[in-house]
C-alpha positions as CSV (number, residue, x, y, z in Angstrom):
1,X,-7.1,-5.6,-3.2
2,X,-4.7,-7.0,-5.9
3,X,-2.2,-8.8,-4.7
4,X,1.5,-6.9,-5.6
5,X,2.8,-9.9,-7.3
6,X,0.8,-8.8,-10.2
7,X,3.5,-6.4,-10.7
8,X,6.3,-8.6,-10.8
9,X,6.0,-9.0,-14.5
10,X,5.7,-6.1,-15.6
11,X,9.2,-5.4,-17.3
12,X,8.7,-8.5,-19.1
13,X,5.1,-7.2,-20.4
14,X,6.6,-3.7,-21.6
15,X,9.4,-6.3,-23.8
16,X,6.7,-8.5,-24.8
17,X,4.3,-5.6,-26.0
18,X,7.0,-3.8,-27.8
19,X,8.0,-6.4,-29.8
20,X,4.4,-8.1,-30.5
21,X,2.8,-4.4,-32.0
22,X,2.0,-6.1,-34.7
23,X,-1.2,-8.0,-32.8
24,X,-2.9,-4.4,-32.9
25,X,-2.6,-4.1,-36.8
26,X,-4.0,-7.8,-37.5
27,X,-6.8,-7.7,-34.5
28,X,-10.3,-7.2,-36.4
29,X,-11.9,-3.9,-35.7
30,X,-14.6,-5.5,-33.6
31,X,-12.2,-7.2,-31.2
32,X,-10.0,-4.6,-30.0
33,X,-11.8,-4.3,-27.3
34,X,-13.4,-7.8,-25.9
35,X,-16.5,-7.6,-23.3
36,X,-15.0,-9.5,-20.3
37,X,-18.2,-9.5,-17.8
38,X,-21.6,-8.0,-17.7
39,X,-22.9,-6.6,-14.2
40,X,-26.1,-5.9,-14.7
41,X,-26.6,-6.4,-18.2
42,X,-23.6,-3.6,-18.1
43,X,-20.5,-4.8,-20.1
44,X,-17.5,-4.6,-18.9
45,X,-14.6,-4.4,-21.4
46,X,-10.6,-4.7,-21.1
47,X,-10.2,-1.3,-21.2
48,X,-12.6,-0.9,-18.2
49,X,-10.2,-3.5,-16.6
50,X,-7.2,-1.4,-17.7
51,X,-8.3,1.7,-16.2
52,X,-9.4,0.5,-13.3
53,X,-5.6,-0.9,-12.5
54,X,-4.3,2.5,-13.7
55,X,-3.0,2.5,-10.4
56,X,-0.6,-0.8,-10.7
57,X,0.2,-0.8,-14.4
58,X,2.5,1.4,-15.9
59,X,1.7,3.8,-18.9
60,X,3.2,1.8,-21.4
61,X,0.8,-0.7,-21.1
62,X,-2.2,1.4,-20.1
63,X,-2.6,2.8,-23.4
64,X,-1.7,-0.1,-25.5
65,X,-4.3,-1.7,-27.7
66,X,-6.5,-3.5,-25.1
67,X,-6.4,-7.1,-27.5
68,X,-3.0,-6.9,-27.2
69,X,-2.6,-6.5,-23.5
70,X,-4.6,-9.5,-23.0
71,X,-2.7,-11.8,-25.5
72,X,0.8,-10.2,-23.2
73,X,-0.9,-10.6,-19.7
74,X,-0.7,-14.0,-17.8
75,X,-4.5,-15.2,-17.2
76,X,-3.8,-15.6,-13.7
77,X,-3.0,-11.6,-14.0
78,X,-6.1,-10.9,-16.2
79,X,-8.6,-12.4,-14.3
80,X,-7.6,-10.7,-10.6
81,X,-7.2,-7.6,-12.4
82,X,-11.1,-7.9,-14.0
83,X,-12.3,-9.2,-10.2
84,X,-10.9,-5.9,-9.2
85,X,-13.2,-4.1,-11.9
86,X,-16.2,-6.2,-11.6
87,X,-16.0,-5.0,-7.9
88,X,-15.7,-1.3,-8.6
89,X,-18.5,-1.2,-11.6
90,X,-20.5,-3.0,-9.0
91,X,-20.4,-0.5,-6.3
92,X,-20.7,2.1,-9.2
93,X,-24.2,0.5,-10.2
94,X,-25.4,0.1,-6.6
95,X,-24.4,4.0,-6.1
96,X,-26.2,5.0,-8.9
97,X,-29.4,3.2,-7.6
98,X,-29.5,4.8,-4.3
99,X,-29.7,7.7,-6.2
100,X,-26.2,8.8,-5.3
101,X,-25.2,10.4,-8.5
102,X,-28.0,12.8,-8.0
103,X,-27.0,13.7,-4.7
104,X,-25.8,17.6,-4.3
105,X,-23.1,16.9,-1.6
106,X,-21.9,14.2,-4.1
107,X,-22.6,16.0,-7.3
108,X,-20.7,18.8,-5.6
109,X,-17.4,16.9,-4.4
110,X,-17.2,15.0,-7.9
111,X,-17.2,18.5,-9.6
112,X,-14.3,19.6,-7.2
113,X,-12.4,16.7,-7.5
114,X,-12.6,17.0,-11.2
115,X,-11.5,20.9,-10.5
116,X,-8.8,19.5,-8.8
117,X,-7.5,16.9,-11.3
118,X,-7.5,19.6,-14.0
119,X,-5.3,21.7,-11.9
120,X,-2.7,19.3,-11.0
121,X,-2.9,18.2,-14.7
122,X,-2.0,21.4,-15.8
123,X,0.5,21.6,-13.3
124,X,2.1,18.8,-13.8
125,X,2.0,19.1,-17.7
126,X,4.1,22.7,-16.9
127,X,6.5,21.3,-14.9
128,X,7.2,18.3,-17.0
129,X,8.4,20.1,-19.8
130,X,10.6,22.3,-17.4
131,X,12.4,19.6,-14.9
132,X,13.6,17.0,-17.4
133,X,16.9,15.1,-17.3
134,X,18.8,16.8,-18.9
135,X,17.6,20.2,-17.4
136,X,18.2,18.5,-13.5
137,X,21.9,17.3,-15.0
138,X,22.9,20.8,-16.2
139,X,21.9,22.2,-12.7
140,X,23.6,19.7,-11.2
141,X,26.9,20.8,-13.4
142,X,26.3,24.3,-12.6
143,X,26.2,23.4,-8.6
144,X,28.9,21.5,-8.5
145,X,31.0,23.2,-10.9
146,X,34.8,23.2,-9.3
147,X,33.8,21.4,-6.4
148,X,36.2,19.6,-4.1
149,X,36.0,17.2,-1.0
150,X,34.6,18.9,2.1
151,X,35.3,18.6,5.7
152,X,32.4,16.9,8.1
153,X,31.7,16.1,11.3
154,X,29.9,13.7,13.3
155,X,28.3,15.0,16.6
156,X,26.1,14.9,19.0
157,X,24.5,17.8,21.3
158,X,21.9,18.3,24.1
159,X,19.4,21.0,23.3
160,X,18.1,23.1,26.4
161,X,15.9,26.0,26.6
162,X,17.8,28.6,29.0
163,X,22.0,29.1,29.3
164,X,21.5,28.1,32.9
165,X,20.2,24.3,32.1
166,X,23.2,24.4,29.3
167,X,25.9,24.9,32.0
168,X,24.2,22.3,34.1
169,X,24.4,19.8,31.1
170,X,28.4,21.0,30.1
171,X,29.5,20.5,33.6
172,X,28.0,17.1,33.4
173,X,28.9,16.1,30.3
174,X,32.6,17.1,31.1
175,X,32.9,15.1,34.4
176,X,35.4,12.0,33.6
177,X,33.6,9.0,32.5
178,X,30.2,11.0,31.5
179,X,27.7,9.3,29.2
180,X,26.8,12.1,26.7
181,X,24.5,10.0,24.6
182,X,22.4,9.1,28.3
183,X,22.9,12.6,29.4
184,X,21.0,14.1,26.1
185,X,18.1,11.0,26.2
186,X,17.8,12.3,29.9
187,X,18.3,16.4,29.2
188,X,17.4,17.3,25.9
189,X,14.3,18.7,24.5
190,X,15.7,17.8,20.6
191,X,13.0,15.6,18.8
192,X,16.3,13.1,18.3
193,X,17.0,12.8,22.2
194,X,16.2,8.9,22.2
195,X,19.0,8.6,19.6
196,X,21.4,10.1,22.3
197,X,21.3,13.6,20.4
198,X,23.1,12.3,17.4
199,X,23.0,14.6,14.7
200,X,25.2,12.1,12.6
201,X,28.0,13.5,9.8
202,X,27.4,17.4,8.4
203,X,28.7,19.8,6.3
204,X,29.5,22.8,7.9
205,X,26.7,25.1,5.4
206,X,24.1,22.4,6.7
207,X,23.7,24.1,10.3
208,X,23.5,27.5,11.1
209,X,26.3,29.7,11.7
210,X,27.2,29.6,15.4
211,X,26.3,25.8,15.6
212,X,28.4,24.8,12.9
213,X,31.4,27.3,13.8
214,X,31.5,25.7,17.6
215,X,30.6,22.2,16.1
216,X,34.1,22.8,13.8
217,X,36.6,23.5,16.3
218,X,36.2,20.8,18.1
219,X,38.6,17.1,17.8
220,X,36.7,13.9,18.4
221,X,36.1,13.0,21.7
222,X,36.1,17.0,22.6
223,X,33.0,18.7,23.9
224,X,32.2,22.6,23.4
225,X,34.2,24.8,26.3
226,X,30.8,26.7,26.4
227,X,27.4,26.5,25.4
228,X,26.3,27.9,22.2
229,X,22.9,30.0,21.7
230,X,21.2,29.1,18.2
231,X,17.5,30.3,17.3
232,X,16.5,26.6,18.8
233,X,18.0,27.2,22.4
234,X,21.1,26.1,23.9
235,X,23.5,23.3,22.9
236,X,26.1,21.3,24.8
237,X,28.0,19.8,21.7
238,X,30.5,17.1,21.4
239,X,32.5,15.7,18.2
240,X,32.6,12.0,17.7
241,X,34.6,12.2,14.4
242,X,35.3,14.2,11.5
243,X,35.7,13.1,8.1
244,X,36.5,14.8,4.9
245,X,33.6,13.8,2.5
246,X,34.0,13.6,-1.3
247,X,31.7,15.4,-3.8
248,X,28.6,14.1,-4.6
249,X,27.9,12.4,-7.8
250,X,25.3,12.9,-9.9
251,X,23.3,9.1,-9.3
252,X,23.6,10.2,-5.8
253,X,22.1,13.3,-5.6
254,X,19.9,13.5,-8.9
255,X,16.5,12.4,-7.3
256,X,16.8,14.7,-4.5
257,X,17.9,17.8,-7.0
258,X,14.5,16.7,-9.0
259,X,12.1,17.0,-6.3
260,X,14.1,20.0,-5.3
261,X,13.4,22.0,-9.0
262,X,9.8,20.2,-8.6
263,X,9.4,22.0,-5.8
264,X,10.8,25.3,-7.5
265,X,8.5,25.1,-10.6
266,X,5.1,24.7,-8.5
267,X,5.7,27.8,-7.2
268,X,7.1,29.6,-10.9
269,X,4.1,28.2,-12.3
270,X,1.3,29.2,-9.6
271,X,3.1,32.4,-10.0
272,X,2.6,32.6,-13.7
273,X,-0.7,31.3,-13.8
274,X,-1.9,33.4,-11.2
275,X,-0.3,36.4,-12.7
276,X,-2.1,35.7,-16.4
277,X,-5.5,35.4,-14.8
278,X,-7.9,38.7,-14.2
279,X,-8.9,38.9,-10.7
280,X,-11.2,41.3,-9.4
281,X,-11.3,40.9,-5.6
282,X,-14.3,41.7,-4.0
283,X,-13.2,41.8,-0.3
284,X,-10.5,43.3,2.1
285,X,-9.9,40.3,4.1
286,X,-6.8,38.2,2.9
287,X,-7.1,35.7,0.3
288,X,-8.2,32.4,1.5
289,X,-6.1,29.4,1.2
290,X,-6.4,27.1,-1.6
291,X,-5.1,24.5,-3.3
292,X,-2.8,25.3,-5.4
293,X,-1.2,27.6,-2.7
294,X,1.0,24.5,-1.3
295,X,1.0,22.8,-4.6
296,X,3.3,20.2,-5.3
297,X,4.6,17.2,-7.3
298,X,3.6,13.6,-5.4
299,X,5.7,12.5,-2.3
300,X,9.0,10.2,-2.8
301,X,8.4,7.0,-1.8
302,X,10.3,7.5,1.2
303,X,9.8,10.6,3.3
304,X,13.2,12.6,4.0
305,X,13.2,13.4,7.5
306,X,13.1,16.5,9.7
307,X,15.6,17.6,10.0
308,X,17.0,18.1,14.0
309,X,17.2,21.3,15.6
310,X,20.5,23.2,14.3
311,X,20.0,22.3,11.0
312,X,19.3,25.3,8.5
């Protein structure tokens, strides 16, 4: 594995490269491209090493001329990156001699995989031209055209499964001196029990209708005079403090509006692609999953996450 402080330079490489594009005019034809190792008798050049840490270095340098990476990259840099690619041709010459790349299984999971890069090229390729910056700010403008400051709250609830075990839980929670957080870690059957049903601060359109509507009339430090039915069960709710919230700005919210068009455009794009495409089907039973059905753009590097019962 490289070690990440190989990418601690990096925004000093893309300066250095920029300003240094001259090295790829002067280089001489024959050494563009320098053999670094032989494995095998198979050469290995810096572009070989530059693939192979596709994955670390950014496109910028990638697809710069491969003499001039090497006069920009540190030599402590260079020579872990061409370990890492002496490793993977190795492994590729030992496969190759056990006969793996005549294998069928193999032969057939290489031809998927290359099946499948095509797609999410394509896909990708679609959606890039359709979810640029300035295409995620004008959505942004047109959301949050004429909006002002909003009301939230900042509550807590116990979810049950029958109105009887919610009366239980309100008679409890309204006894002087009741721990609501403990009651909902001992009562709840919400995924966020253990965090003493805390739902944190909302919006009012963030939970569905008769949650947020009991949620709202209450002061902090109130709980709900009744338990409220939602599509998740029954919830006790109480109010720890309202706030009023101002609109977002758009550095706030702008990466979560571009996964959120990301996510729009797979679909519009299946859509179209599927719609352009002749199919004859051949069978009555429904259309098997594929990939494509749930595709989307990669992860962020943080996972949002789930949201707790209530929520829409």
């Amino acid at each position: 594995m490289v070690p990440a402080r190989l990418a601690v330079p990096i925004s000093a490489l893309l300066l250095a490269l920029a300003a240094s594009s001259s090295l790829a005019q002067t280089a001489a034809p024959a050494a563009t491209d320098p053999v670094v190792a032989r494995i095998d008798g198979e050469p290995l050049r810096v572009s070989d090493v530059l693939t192979a840490a596709s994955d670390i270095l950014p496109q910028e340098i990638r697809e710069a001329p491969p003499a001039q990476v090497v006069a920009m990259l540190p030599p402590d840099m260079m020579r872990q990156l061409t370990d890492r690619a002496v490793t993977e041709r190795a492994f590729l010459i030992a496969a190759r001699k056990a006969g793996l790349d005549k294998d069928p299984e193999v032969l057939r999971r290489i031809r998927r995989a290359g099946e499948q890069e095509l797609q999410q090229a394509l896909l990708a390729r679609e959606i890039g031209a359709l979810v640029t910056d300035a295409a995620v700010r004008t959505r942004f403008d047109r959301d949050n055209a004429g909006r002002t400051a909003e009301e939230e709250v900042h509550a807590r609830h116990v979810l049950v499964r029958t109105e009887t075990e919610a009366r239980a839980v309100l008679a409890e929670a309204q006894r002087p001196g009741a721990d609501f957080a403990a009651l909902a870690r001992q009562r709840s059957i919400d995924p966020g029990a253990q965090n003493g049903g805390d739902l944190g601060f909302f919006r009012k359109a963030d939970m569905v209708p008769d949650f947020a509507e009991a949620a709202f009339a209450l002061q902090p430090g109130q709980v709900s005079a009744a338990p409220v039915r939602s599509p998740f069960g029954w919830h006790v709710i109480r109010v720890e403090a309202r706030r009023t919230a101002a609109a977002p700005d758009f550095d706030s919210v702008k990466d979560t509006l571009r996964r959120q068009m990301m996510e729009e455009q797979v679909e519009t794009v299946v859509n179209r692609v599927r719609a352009a495409a002749r199919i004859e089907r051949l069978d009555a039973a429904p259309a098997a999953r594929g990939l494509m059905d749930n595709a989307a753009p990669p992860p962020p590097a943080s996972p949002t996450p789930a949201a707790p019962p209530g929520r829409r």
